[in-house]
C-alpha positions as CSV (number, residue, x, y, z in Angstrom):
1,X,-15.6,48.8,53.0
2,X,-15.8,45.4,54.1
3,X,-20.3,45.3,52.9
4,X,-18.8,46.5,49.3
5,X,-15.9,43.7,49.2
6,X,-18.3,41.3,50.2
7,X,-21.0,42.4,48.0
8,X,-18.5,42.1,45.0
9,X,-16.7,39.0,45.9
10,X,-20.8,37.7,45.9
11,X,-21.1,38.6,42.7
12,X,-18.1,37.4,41.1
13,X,-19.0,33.9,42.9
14,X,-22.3,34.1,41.1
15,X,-21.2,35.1,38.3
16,X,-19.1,32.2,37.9
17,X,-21.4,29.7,39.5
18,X,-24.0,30.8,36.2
19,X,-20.5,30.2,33.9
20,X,-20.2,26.9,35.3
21,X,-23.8,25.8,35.0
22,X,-23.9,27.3,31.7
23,X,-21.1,25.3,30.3
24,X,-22.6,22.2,31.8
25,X,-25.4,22.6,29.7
26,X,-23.9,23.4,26.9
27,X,-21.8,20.3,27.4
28,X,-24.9,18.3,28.3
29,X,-26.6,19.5,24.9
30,X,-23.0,18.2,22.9
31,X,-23.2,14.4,24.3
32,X,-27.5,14.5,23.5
33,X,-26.5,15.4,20.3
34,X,-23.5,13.2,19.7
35,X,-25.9,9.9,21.3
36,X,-28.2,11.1,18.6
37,X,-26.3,11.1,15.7
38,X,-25.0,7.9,16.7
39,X,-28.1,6.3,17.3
40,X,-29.9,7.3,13.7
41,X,-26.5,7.9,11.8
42,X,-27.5,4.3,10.1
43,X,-31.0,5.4,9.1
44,X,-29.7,8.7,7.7
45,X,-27.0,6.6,5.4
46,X,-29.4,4.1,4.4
47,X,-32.3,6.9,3.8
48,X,-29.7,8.5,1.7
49,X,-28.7,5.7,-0.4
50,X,-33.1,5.0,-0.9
51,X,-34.2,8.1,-1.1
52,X,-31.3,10.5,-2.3
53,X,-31.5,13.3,0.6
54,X,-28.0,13.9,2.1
55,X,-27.4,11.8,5.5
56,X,-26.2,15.4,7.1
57,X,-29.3,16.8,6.0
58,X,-31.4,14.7,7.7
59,X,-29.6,14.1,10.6
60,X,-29.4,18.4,11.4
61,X,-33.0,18.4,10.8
62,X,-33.4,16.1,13.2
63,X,-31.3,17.0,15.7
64,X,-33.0,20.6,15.5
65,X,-36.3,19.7,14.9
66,X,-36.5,17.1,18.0
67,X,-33.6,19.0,19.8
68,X,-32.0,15.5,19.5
69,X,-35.0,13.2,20.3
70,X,-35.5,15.8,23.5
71,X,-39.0,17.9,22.1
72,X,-42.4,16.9,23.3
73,X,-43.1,15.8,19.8
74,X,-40.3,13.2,19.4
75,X,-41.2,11.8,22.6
76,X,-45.1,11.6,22.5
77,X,-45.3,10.9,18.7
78,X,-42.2,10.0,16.9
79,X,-42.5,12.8,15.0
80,X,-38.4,13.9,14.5
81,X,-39.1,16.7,11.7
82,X,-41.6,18.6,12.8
83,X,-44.1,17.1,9.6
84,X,-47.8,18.5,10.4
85,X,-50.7,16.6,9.1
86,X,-51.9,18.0,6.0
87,X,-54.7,17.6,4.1
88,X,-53.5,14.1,2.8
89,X,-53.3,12.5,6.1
90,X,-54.7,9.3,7.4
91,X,-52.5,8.1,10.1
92,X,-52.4,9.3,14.1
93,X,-52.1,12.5,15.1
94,X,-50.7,14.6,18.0
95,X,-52.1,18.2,18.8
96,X,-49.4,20.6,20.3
97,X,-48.8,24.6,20.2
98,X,-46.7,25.7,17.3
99,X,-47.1,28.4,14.8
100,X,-51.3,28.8,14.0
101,X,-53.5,31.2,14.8
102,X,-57.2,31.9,14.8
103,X,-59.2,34.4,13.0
104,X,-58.6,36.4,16.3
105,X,-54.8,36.0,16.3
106,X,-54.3,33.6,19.5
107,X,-52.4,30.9,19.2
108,X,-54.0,27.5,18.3
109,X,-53.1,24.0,18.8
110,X,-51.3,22.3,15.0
111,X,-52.1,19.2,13.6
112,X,-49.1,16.5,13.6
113,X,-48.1,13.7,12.2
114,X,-47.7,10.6,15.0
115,X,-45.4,7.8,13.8
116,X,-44.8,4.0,15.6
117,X,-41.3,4.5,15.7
118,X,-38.0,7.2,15.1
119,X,-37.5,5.1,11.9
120,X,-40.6,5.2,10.5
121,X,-40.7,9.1,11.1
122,X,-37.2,9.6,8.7
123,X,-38.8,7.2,6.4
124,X,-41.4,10.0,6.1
125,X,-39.5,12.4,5.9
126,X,-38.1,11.5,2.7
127,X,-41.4,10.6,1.2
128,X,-42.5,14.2,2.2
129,X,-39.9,15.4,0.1
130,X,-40.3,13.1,-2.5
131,X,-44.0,13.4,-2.9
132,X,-44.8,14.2,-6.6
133,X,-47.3,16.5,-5.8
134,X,-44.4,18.2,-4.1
135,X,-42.4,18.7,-7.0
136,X,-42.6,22.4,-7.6
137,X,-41.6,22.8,-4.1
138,X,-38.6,20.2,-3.3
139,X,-37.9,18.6,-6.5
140,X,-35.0,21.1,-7.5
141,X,-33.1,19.8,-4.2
142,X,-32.8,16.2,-5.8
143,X,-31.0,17.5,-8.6
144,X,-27.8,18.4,-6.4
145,X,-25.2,16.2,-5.4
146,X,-25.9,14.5,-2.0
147,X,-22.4,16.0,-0.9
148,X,-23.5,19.8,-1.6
149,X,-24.9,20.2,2.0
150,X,-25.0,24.2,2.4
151,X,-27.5,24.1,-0.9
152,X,-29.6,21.6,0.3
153,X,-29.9,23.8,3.4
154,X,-30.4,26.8,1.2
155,X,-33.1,24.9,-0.4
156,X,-35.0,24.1,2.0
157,X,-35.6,27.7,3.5
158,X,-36.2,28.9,0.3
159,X,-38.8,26.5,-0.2
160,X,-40.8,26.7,2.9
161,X,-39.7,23.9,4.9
162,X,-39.7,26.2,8.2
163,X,-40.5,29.5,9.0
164,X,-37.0,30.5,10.8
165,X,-35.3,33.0,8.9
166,X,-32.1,31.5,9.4
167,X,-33.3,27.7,9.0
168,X,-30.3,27.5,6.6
169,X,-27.7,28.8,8.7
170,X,-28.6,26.8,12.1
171,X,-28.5,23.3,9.6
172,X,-25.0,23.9,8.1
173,X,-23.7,24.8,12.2
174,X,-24.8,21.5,13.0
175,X,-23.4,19.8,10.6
176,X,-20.0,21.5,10.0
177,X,-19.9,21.1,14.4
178,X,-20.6,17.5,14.3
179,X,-18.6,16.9,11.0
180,X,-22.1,15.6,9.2
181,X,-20.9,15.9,6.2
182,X,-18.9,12.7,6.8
183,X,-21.7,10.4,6.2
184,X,-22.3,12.0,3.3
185,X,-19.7,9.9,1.6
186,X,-21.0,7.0,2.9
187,X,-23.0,4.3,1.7
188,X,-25.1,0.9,3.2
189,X,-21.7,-0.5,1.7
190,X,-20.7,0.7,4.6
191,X,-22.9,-1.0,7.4
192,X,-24.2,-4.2,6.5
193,X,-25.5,-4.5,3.0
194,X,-28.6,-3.8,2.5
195,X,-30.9,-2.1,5.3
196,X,-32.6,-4.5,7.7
197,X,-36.5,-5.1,7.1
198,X,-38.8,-4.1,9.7
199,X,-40.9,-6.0,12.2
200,X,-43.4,-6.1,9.4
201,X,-41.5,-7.2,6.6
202,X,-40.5,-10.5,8.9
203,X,-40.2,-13.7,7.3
204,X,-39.2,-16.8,9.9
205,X,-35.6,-18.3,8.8
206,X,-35.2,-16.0,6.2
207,X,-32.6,-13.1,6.0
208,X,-35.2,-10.8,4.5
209,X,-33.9,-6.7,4.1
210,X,-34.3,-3.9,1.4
211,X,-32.3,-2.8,-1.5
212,X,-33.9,0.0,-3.6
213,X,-37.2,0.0,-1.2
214,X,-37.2,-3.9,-2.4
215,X,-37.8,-6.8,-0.5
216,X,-34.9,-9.2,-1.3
217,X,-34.1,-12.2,0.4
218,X,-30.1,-12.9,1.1
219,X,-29.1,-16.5,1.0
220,X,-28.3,-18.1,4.1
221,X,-27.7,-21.6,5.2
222,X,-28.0,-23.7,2.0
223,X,-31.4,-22.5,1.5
224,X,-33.1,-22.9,-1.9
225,X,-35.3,-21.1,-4.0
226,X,-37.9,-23.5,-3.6
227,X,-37.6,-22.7,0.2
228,X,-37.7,-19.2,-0.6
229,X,-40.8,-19.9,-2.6
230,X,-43.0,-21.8,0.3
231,X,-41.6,-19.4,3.1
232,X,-42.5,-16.2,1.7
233,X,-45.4,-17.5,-0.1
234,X,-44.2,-15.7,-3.3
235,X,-44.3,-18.8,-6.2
236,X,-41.9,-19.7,-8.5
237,X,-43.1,-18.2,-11.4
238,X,-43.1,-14.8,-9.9
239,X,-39.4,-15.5,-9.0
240,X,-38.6,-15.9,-12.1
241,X,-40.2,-12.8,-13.3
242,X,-38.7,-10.8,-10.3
243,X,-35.5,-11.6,-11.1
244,X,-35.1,-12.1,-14.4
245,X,-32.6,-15.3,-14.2
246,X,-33.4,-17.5,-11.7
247,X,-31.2,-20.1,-10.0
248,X,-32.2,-24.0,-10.2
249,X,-34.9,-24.3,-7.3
250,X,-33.9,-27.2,-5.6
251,X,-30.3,-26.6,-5.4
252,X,-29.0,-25.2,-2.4
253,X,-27.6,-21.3,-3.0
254,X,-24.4,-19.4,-1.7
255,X,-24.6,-17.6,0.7
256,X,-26.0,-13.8,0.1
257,X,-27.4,-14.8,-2.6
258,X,-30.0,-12.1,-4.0
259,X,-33.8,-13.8,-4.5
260,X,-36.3,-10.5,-5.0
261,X,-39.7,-11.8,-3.9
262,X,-40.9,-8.4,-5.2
263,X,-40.6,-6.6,-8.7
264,X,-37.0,-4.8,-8.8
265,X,-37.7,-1.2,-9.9
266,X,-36.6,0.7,-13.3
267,X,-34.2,2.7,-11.1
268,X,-32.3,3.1,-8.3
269,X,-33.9,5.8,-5.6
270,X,-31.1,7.5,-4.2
271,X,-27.4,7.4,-3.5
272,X,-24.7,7.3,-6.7
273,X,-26.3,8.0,-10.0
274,X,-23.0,5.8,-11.4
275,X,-22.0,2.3,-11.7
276,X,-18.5,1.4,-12.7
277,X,-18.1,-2.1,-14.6
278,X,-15.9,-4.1,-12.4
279,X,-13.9,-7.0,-13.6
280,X,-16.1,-10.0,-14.2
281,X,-19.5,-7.7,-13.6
282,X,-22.3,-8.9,-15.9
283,X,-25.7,-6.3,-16.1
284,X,-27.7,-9.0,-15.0
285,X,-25.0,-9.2,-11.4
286,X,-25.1,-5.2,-10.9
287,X,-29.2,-5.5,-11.8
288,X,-29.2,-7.7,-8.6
289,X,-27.1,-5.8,-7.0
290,X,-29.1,-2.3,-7.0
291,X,-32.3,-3.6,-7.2
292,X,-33.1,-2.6,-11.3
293,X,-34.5,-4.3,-13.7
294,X,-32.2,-5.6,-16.2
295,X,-33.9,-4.8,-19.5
296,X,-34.4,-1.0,-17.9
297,X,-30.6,-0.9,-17.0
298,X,-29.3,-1.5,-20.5
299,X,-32.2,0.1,-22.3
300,X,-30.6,3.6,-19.6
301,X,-27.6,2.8,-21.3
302,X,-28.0,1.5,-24.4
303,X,-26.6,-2.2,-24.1
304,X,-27.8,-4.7,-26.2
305,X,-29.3,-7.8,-25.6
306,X,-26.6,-10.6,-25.4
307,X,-23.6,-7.8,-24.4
308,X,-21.8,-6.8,-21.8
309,X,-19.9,-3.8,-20.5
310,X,-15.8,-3.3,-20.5
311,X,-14.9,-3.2,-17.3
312,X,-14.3,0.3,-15.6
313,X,-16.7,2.0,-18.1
314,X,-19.6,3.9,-16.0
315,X,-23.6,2.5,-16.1
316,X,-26.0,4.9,-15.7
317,X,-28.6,3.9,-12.2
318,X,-31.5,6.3,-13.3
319,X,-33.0,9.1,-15.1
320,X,-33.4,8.9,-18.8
321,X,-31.6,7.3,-21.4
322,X,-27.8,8.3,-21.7
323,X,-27.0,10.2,-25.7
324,X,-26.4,8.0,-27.9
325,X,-22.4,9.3,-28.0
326,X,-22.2,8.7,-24.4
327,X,-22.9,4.6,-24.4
328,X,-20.4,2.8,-22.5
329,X,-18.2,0.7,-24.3
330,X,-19.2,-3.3,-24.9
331,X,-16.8,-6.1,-24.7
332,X,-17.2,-6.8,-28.2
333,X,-15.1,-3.2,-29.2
334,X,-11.7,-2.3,-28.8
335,X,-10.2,-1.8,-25.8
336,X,-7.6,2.2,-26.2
337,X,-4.6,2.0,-24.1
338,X,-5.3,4.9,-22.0
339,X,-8.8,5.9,-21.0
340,X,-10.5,8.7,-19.1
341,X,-14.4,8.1,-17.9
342,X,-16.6,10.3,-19.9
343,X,-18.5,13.4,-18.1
344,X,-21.9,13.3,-18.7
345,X,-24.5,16.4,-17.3
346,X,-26.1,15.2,-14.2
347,X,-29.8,15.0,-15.7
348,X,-31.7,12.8,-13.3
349,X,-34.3,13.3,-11.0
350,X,-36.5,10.5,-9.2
351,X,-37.4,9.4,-12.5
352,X,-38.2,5.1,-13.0
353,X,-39.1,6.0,-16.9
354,X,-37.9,8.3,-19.7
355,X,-39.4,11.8,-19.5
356,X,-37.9,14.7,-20.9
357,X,-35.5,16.8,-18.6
358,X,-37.2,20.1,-16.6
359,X,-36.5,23.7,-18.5
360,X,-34.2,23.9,-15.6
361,X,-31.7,21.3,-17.0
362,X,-31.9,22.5,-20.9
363,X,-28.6,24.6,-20.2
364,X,-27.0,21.6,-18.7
365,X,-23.7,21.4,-20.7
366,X,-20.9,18.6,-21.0
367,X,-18.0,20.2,-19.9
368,X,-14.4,19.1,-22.1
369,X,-12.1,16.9,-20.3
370,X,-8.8,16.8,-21.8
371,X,-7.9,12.8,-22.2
372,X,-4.2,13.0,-23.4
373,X,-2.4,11.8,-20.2
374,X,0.6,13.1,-19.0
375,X,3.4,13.5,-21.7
376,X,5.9,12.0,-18.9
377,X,6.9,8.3,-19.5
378,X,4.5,6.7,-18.3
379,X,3.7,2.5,-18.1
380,X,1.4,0.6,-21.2
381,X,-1.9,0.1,-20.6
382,X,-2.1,2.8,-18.1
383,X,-5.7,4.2,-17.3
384,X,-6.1,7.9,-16.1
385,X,-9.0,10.0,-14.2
386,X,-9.1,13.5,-14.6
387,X,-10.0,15.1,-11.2
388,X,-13.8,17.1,-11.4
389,X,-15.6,19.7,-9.2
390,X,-16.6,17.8,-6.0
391,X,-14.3,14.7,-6.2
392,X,-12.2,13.5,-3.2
393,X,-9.5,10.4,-3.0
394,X,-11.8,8.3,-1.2
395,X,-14.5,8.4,-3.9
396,X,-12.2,8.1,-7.0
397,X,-10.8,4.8,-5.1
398,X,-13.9,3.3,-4.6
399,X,-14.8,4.6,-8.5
400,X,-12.0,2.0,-9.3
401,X,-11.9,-0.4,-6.7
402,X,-8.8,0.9,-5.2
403,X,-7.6,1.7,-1.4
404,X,-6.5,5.3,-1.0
405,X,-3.4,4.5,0.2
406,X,-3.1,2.5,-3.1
407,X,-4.0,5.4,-4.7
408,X,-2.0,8.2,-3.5
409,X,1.0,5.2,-4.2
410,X,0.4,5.2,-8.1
411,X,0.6,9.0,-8.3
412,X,3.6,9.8,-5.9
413,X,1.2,11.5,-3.5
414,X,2.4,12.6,0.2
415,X,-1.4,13.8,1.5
416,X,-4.9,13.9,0.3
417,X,-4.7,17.2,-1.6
418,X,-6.0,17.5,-5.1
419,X,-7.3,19.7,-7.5
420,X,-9.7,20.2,-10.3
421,X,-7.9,18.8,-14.1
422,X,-5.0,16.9,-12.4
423,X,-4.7,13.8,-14.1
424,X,-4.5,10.8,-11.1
425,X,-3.1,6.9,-12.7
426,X,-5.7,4.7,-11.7
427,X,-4.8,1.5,-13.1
């Protein structure tokens, strides 16, 4: 009796020594993860904005293609995603056992892609998605919004990405488990604007970074184009054509200031698809401020030469040109007394000039959007948003330069619930 209460009490002791060392690891695997995500959450954001691949994307891709920074691969080569090397390869490679196999069936060391650095491998990443060539592949996963996470992860199984069968469903644990899908409504607004250049973009006493994949220098110090001229060794006259309007040279600029020493592109890369006009905005200041040329930006939208935008109407960032219905309305026309943005089908794809939209879009309708505002009395000059599939309080404030809480005020709201056709006062 007293061998079989021994030899029981010995295995419930073991048994709960393996439940203890499990739950340390599992524990252990939670702070690796959550030092991950905070370690590339910035790169993911700013990738997002550049390149238009959701931030929770990338970062559960990561995390389980590195097993957050952990693999042999992420260590010895950078490589966070698991990218082999392909035919189209140049750079460094790193050999390791994955998923080849001879003409004998035993397994067989796979080509990789080596990287300097964990930034330049999600850099890569999003080129390997973006590649043209790669269009029939990925390119349908750039025509969702950034904040439709479980069909991006649907996407990428179905197209191949990885050979798991449940690819899909391991992405969308992670990022509902680390709440991912937070930085999806985030933007380099968010950090400090514009993402830092790297080591090899470095130009001494000079705040040089990136805005649209654009080298852009951002005034500092009562520096002057002319400065800006000898330092970067980019002359005047290419100023001038790089940014369209050029300050006088000599005289010194305020601070974060935007002088592109490199041609600004016809459209923006990723992130909102959507400007809206704020008061005192010219196309020329929100040209600067994304990075696109001016003439492209109101050629997209229809804008004259010599015109500007009413404030609050909505400038198109890329794709092809907006209908001619759909122009924004100009200073120069009446302004109605109550106004509701107008819907238009969501049409782009990684396009800088006007091609005609994939068979995939040609059933792409605009859906009708009441704009009589609530028959309630209701204060002059009040402007309205009607609430659409996938908007939230925090991105209808920012839409209109509002605070939440300043938003929830003008509508009598107690939390942050709201649904699809409710009218919300936003001015």
């Amino acid at each position: 009796m007293k061998i079989q209460s021994f030899r029981l009490m010995f295995k419930k002791s073991l048994a709960l020594a393996f439940a203890f060392l499990a739950s340390a690891y599992i524990f252990a695997q939670n702070s690796d993860f959550l030092d991950y995500i905070n370690k590339y959450k910035k790169i993911a954001v700013s990738e997002m904005d550049r390149a238009g691949i959701p931030a929770s994307i990338k970062l559960a891709q990561a995390l389980l293609e590195s097993n957050a920074g952990k693999s042999e691969l992420a260590r010895k080569a950078n490589n966070h995603f698991g990218i082999k090397c392909h035919s189209d390869w140049t750079g460094k490679t790193y050999e390791l056992e994955d998923d080849d196999y001879d003409q004998f069936g035993n397994l067989t060391k796979s080509c990789f892609r080596k990287y300097k650095d964990a930034e330049d491998s999600f850099i890569a990443h999003s080129e390997f998605l973006r590649d043209p060539k790669k269009a029939n592949r990925y390119g349908f996963l750039f025509r969702l919004e950034t904040t439709d996470y479980k069909r991006w992860a649907k996407g990428l199984k179905s197209s191949g990405y990885a050979t798991a069968g449940n690819y899909d469903d391991r992405l969308i644990k992670i990022i509902e488990t680390y709440k991912l899908y937070e930085y999806d409504r985030l933007s380099t607004d968010n950090f400090p604007d514009g993402r830092p250049s790297n080591d090899k973009d470095f130009i001494a006493g000079l705040d040089l970074r990136r805005v649209n994949d654009v080298r852009v220098i951002f005034a500092k110090n009562n520096v002057t184009v002319e400065d800006i001229s000898q330092k970067s060794n980019v002359s005047i006259k290419r100023l001038e054509k790089y940014n369209e309007i050029l300050p006088v040279v000599t005289k010194p600029l305020p601070d974060d200031t935007r002088i592109y020493i490199q041609p600004k592109r016809c459209g923006r890369r990723g992130g909102s698809k959507w400007h809206y006009v704020k008061e005192g905005e010219t196309i020329f200041d929100i040209s600067q401020l994304y990075g696109i040329k001016a003439k492209r930006l109101r050629r997209r939208n229809r804008v004259p030469d010599d015109t500007e935008v009413q404030v609050n109407q909505r400038l198109k960032l890329r794709g092809f040109n907006i209908r001619k219905g759909d122009r924004p309305r100009l200073e120069t026309e009446p302004k109605p007394t109550q106004t509701v943005p107008p819907l238009l089908p969501d049409d782009g794809f990684m396009q800088d000039d006007d091609v005609q939209p994939d068979p995939i879009d040609t059933t792409t309708t605009t859906p009708t959007i009441p704009t009589t505002p609530p028959t309630t009395d209701q204060p002059a000059g009040a402007v309205y948003h009607t609430v659409e599939k996938g908007d939230t309080l925090y991105n209808i404030s920012r839409r209109y330069g509002l605070s939440v809480d300043t938003l929830k005020q003008l509508n009598n709201l107690t939390d942050n619930t709201i649904s699809i056709g409710q009218k919300l006062r936003v001015k």
